[in-house]
C-alpha positions as CSV (number, residue, x, y, z in Angstrom):
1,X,12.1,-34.0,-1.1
2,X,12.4,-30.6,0.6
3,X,9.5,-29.6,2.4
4,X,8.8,-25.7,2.7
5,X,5.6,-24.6,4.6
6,X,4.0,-20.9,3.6
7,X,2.3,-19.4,6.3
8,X,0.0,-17.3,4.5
9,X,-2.7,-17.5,2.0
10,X,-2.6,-13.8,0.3
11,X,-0.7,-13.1,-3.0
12,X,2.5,-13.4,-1.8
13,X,1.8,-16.5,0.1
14,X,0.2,-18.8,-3.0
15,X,2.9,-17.1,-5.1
16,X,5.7,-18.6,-3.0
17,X,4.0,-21.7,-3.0
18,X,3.8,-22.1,-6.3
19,X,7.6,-21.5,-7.4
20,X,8.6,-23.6,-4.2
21,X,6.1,-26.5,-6.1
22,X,7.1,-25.7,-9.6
23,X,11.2,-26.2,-8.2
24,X,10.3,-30.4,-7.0
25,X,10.0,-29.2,-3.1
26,X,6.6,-30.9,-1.3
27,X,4.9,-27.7,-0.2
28,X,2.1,-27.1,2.5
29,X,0.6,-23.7,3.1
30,X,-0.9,-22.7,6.1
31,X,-3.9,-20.0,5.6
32,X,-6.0,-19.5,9.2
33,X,-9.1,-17.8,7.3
34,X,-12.2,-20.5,5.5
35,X,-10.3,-19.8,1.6
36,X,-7.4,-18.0,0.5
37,X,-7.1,-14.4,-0.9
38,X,-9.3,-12.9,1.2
39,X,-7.4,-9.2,0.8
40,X,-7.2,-10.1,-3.1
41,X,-10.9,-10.2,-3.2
42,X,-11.2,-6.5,-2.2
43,X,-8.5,-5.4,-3.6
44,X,-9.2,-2.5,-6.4
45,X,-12.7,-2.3,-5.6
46,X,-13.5,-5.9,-5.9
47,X,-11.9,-6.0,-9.3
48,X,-7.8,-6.2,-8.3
49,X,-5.5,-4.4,-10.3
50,X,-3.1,-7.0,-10.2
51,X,-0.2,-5.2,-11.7
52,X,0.8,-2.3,-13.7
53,X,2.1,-2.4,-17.6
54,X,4.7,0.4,-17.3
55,X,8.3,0.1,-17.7
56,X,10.6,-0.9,-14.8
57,X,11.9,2.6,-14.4
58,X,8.3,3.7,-14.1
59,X,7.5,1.0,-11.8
60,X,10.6,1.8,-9.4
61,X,9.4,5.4,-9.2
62,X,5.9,4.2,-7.6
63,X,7.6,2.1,-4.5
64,X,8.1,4.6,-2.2
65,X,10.3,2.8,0.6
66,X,13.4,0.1,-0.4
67,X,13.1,-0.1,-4.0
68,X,16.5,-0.9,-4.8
69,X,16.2,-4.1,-2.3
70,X,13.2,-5.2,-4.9
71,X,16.1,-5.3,-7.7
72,X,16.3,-9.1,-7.7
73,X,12.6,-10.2,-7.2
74,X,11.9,-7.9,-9.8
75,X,13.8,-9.2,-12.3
76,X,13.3,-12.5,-10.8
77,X,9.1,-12.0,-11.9
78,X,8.4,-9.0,-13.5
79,X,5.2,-7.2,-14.5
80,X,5.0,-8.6,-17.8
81,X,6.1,-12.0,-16.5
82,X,3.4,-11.6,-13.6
83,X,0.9,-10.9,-16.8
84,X,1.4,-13.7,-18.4
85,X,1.6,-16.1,-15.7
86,X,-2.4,-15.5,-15.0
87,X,-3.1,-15.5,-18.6
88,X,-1.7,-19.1,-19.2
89,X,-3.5,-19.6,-15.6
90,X,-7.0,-18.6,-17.2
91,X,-7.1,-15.3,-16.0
92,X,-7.2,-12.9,-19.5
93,X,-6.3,-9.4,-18.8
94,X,-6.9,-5.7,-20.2
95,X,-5.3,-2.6,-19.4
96,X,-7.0,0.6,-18.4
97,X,-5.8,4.3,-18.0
98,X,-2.5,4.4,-16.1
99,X,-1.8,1.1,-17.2
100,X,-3.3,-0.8,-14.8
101,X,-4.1,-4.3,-15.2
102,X,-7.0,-6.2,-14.4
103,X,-8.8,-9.3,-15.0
104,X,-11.4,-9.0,-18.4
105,X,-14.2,-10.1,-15.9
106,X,-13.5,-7.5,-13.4
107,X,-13.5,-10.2,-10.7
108,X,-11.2,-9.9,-8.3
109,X,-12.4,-14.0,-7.8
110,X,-11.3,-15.7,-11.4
111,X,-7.2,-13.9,-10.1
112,X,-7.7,-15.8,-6.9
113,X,-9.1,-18.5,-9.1
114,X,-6.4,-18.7,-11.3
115,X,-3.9,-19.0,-8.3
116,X,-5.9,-21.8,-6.3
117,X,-5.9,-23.6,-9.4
118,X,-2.0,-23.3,-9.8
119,X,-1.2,-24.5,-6.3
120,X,-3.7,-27.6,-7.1
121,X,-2.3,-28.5,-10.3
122,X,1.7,-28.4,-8.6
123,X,0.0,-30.5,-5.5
124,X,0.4,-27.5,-2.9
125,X,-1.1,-28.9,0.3
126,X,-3.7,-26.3,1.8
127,X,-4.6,-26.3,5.1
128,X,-7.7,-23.4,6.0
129,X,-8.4,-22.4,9.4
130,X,-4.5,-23.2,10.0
131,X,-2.9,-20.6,12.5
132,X,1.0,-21.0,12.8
133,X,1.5,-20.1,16.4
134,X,5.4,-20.2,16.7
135,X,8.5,-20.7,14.1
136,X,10.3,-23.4,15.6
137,X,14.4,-22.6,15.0
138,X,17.0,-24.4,16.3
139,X,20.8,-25.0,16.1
140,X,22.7,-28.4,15.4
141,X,24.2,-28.5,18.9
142,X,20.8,-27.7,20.6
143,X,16.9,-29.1,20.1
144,X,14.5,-26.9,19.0
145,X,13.1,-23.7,20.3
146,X,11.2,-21.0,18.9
147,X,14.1,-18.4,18.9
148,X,17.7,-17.4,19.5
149,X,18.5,-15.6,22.5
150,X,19.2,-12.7,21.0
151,X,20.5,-11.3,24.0
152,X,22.6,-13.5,25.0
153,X,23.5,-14.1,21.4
154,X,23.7,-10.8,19.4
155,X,23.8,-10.6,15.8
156,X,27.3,-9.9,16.3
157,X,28.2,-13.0,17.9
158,X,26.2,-15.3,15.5
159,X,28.2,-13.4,12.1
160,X,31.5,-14.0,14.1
161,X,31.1,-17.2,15.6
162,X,29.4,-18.4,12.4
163,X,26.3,-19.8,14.6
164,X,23.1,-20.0,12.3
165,X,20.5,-21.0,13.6
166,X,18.2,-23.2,11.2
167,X,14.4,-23.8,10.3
168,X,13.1,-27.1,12.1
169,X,8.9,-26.4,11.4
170,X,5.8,-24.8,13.0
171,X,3.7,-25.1,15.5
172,X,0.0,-24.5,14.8
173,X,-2.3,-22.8,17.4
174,X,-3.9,-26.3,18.0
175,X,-0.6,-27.7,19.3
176,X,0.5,-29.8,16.5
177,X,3.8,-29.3,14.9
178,X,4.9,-29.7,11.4
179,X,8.2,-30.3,10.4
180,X,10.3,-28.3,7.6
181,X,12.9,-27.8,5.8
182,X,12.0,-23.8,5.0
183,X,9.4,-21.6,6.2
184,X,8.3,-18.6,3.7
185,X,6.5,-16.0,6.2
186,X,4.0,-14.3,3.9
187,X,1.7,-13.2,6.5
188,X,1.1,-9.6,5.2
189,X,0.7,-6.1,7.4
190,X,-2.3,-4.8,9.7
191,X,-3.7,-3.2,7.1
192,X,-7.4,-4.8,6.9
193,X,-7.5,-6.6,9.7
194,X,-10.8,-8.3,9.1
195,X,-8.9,-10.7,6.4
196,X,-6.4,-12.0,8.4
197,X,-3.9,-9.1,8.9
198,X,-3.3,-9.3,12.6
199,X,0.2,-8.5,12.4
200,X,1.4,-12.5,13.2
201,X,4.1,-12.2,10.9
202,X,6.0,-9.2,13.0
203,X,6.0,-11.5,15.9
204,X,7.5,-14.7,13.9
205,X,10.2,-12.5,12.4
206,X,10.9,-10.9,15.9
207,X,11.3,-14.1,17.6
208,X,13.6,-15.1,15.4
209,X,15.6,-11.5,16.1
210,X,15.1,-9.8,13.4
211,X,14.4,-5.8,13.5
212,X,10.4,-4.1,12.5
213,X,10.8,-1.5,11.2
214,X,7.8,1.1,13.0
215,X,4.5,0.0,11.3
216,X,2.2,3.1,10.2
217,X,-1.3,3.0,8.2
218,X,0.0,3.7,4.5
219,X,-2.5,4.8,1.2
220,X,-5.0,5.8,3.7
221,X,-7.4,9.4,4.4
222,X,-6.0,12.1,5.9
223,X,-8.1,14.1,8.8
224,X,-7.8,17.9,9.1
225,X,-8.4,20.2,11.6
226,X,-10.7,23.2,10.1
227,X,-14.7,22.1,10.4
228,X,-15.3,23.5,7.1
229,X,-14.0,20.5,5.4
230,X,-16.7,18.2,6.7
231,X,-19.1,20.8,4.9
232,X,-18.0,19.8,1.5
233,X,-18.7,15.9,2.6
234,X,-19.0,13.9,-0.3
235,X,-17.7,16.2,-2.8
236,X,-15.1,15.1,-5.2
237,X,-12.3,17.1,-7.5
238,X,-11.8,15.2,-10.5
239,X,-9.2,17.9,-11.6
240,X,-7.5,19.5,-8.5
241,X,-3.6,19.9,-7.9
242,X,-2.3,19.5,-5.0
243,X,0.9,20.6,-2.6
244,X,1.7,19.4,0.9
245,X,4.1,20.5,3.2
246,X,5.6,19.9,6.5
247,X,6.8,24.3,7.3
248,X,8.7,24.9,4.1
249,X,10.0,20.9,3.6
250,X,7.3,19.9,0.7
251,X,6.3,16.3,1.0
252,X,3.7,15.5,-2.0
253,X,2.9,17.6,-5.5
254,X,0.2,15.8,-7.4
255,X,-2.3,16.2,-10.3
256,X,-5.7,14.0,-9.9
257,X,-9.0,13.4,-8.1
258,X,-9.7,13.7,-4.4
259,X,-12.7,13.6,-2.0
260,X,-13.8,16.1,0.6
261,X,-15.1,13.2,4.0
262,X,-16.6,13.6,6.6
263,X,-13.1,13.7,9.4
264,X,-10.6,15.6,5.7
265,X,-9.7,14.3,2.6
266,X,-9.2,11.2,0.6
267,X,-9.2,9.8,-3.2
268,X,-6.2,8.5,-5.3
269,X,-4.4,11.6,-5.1
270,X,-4.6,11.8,-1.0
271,X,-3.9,8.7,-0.7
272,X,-0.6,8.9,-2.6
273,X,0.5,11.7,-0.5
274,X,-0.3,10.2,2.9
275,X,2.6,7.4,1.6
276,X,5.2,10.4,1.6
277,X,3.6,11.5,4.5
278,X,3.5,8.3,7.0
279,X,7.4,7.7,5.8
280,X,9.1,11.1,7.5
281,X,6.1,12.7,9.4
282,X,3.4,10.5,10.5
283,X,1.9,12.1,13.3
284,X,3.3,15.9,12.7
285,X,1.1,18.7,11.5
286,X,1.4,19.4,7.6
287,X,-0.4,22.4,5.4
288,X,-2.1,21.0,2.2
289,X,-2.7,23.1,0.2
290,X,-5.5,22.8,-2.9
291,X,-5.3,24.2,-6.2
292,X,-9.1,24.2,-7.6
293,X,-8.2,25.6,-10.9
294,X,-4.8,24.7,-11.6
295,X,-5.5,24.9,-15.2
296,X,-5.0,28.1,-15.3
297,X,-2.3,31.0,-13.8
298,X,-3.6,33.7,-11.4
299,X,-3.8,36.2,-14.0
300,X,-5.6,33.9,-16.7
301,X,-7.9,33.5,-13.4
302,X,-8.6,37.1,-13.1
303,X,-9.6,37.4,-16.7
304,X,-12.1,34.7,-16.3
305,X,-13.6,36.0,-13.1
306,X,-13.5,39.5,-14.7
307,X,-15.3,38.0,-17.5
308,X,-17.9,36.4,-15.3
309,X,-18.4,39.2,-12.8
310,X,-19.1,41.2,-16.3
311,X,-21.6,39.2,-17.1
312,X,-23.4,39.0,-13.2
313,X,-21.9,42.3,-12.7
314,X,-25.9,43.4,-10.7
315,X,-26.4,40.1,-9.1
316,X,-25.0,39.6,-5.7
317,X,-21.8,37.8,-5.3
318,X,-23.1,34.5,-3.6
319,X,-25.5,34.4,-6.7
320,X,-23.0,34.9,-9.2
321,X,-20.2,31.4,-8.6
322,X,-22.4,28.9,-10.4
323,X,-20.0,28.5,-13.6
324,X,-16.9,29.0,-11.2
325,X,-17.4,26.2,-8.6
326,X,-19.6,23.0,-7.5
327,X,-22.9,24.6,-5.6
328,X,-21.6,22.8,-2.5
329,X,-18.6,24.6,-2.7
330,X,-19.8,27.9,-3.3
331,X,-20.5,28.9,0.4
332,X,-17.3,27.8,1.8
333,X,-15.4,30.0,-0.9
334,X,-17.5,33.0,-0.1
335,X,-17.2,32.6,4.0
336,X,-13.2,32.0,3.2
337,X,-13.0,35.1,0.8
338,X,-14.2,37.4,3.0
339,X,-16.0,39.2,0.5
340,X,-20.0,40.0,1.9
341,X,-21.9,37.3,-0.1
342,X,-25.0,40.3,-0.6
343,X,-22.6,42.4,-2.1
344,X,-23.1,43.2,-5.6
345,X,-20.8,42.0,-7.9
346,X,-20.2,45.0,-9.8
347,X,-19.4,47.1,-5.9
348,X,-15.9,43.8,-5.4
349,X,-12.6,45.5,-5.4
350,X,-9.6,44.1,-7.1
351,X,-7.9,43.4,-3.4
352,X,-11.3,41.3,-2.7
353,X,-10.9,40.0,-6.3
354,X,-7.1,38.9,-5.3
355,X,-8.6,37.2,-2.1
356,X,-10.4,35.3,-4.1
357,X,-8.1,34.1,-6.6
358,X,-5.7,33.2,-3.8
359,X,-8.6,31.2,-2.2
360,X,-9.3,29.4,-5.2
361,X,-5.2,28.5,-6.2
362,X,-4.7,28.0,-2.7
363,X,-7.7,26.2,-0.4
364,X,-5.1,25.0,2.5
365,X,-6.2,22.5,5.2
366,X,-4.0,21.8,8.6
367,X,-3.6,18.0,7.9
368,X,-3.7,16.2,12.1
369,X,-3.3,12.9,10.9
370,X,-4.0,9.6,8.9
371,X,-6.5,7.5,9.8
372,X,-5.9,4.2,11.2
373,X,-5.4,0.6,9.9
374,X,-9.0,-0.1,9.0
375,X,-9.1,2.1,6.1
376,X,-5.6,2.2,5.2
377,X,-4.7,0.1,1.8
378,X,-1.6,-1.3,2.9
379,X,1.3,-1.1,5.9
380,X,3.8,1.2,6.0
381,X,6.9,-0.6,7.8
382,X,7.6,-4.3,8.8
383,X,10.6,-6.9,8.2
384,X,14.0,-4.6,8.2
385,X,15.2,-5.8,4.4
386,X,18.9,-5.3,5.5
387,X,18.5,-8.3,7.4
388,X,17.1,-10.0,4.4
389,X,18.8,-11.5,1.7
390,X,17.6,-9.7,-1.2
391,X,18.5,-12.3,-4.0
392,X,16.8,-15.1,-2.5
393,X,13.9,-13.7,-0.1
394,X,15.8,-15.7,3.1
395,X,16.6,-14.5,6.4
396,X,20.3,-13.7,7.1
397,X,19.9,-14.7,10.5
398,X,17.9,-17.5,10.6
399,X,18.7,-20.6,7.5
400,X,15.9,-21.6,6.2
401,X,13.7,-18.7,6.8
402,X,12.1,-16.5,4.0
403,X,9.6,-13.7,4.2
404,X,7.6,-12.5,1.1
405,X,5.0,-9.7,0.6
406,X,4.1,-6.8,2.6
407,X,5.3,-8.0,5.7
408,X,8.9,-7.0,4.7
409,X,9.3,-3.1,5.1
410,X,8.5,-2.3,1.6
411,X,5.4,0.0,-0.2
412,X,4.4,1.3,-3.1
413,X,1.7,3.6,-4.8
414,X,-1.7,2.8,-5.7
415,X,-1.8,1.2,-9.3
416,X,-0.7,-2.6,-9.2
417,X,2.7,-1.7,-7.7
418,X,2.1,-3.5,-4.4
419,X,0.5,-6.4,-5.5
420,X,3.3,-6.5,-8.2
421,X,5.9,-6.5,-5.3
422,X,4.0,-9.7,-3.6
423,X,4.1,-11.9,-6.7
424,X,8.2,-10.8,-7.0
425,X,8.8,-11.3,-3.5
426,X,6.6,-14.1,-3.2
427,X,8.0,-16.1,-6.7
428,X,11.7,-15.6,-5.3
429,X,11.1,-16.4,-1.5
430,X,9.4,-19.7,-3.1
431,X,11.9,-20.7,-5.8
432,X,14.7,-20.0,-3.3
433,X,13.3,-22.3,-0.5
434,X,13.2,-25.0,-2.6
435,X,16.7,-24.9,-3.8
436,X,18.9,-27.4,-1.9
């Protein structure tokens, strides 16, 4: 019987352990935190939007880096596939607005439930408080070591020569080595540290010579530069458009909610564009630029604030925004107007009226920077998939050597997407590594 150890106890990890079960192999996964699914448990606010129910054009739009390389997995275990894997597992499911899937309880706890109770029923071994400390590789003319010389031995030579160096096990942190047939790396990113993402899995794949791709904080805040921002701490757009750009190059155009904070901006809609962002300008200045009514066109805009200065028309100006904007708002538009808040509303000109209205359509903030790992969603980066077989999961370096999840240099946008790419990635990696 094939044994295949899964380093990792996240999605990906008890996904691959489950198809490597379901396939005959004798499977042992290695999780160093007390239980599994610690980042599951957080996921989607505690509830975990564990996929999304749109079609699989739709759901290759959301992944913003290497979709095409998720073909196979994909099709391998798709979203509606994923679906009805946790509802024969116990989990029932209901869809919400944006199809997004989640479990009826709203418990992020019966998904990682569901998935403990899977790996028990197929006789997955689980070891807690299990840290792999190297991948142990070796070739059949040499005993084991942890990794090829890679510069004595390029990638070059090993294609040419036809050297492939193989899987012989793991060694834990504890000093005690298990043997293998396969090794599934499904150690996830650095994103949320605190559950176990210390970025192990970069290390394993690099000993073993393969490329990482840079790692950057991905779904995360952005900070700005202007102090007015902090101001509006605590405010959020439910309807707000917005465009960022890097000079002229635009980045990100998006419809949705957002959230003033206390260091810039985040909400669903930010943290979509700081994906776009991290993959071509992470670290560079970019203009973002907020459309507060976007509703309407510049000249349905004048009507309505004619309309309403009309009807405030001897009130002073800072007295007359109520119906126009939030009350926290209102003295950041007036200071960034320029128009004398005393001044009566029937005394504002049509050039301060045009100030105004180009204010409101277009509130821009001087974007610094993300913030870092701790409050980014997931990792931007990782594994280099062209090294990675993408019909099986396995390394086409090292036999015997699969990596799953968000480790790999793949992401997506919020909405199930990249917990969607975990169970593909993970299902495939697992099911491969038990095939003789």
């Amino acid at each position: 019987m094939k044994h295949v150890i899964v380093i990792g106890g996240g999605a990906a990890g008890m996904m691959a352990a489950i198809a490597a079960a379901e396939e005959g192999a004798k499977v042992s996964l290695l999780e160093q935190n007390e239980k599994t699914g610690k980042k599951i448990f957080i996921t989607g606010k505690g509830r975990c939007n564990l996929t999304n129910a749109c079609d699989q054009e739709i759901f290759f739009e959301n992944v913003v880096n290497n979709g095409k390389f998720l073909y196979s997995a994909f099709y391998k275990m798709d979203n509606y596939s994923t679906m009805k894997f946790f509802e024969d597992a116990g989990c029932p499911l209901k869809k919400e607005r944006g199809e997004r899937i989640f479990p009826v309880s709203d418990h992020s706890s019966d998904v990682i439930a569901a998935l403990n109770r899977q790996m028990a029923k197929r006789g997955v071994k689980v070891y807690l408080h299990a840290r792999a400390k190297e991948i142990l590789i070796s070739r059949k003319d040499e005993p084991a070591r942890k990794s090829v010389n890679i510069e004595k031995d390029s990638k070059a030579d090993v294609k040419r020569q036809g050297i492939m160096p193989y899987i012989t096990g793991v060694r834990l942190a504890d000093g005690k080595i298990l043997n293998a047939d396969a090794v599934i790396i499904a150690t996830g990113g650095r994103s949320y540290e605190a559950t176990g993402s210390t970025g192990d899995g970069y290390r394993f794949a690099e000993a073993a010579g393969h490329t990482i791709k840079e790692i950057k904080p991905a779904l995360v805040p952005f900070v700005v530069k202007e102090d007015w921002c902090m101001k509006l701490q605590g405010l959020s757009l439910k309807n707000a458009a917005i465009l960022l750009r890097n000079e002229k190059k635009i980045i990100y155009e998006g419809f949705g909610e957002m959230l003033f904070t206390h260091f810039g901006v985040s909400g669903p809609m930010i943290l979509s564009a700081s994906s776009y962002y991290s993959k071509k300008y992470y670290g560079m200045p970019a203009a973002l630029s907020i459309d507060l009514k976007p509703a309407l066109a510049k000249e349905q805009l004048d009507k309505r604030l004619l309309k309403d200065f009309d009807e405030n028309k001897n009130r002073q100006f800072k007295n007359a925004l109520d119906g126009l904007f939030p009350s926290k708002l209102i003295p950041v538009m007036i200071k960034l107007s320029g128009i004398l808040p005393e001044k009566r509303v029937n005394e504002i000109t049509k050039e301060e009226r045009a100030g105004l209205i180009e204010c409101i359509k277009n509130l821009t903030l001087t974007v610094t920077g993300t913030r870092d790992f701790h409050e980014a969603i997931i990792t931007q980066g990782g594994v280099h998939v062209k090294e990675i077989n993408p019909s099986t999961m396995e390394s086409k370096l090292v036999k015997g050597l699969f990596f799953a999840g968000e480790v790999l240099d793949v992401d997506a946008l919020t909405g199930g997407f990249n917990l969607q790419a975990a169970w593909s990635t993970g299902y495939l990696a697992g099911n491969s590594a038990a095939k003789e």
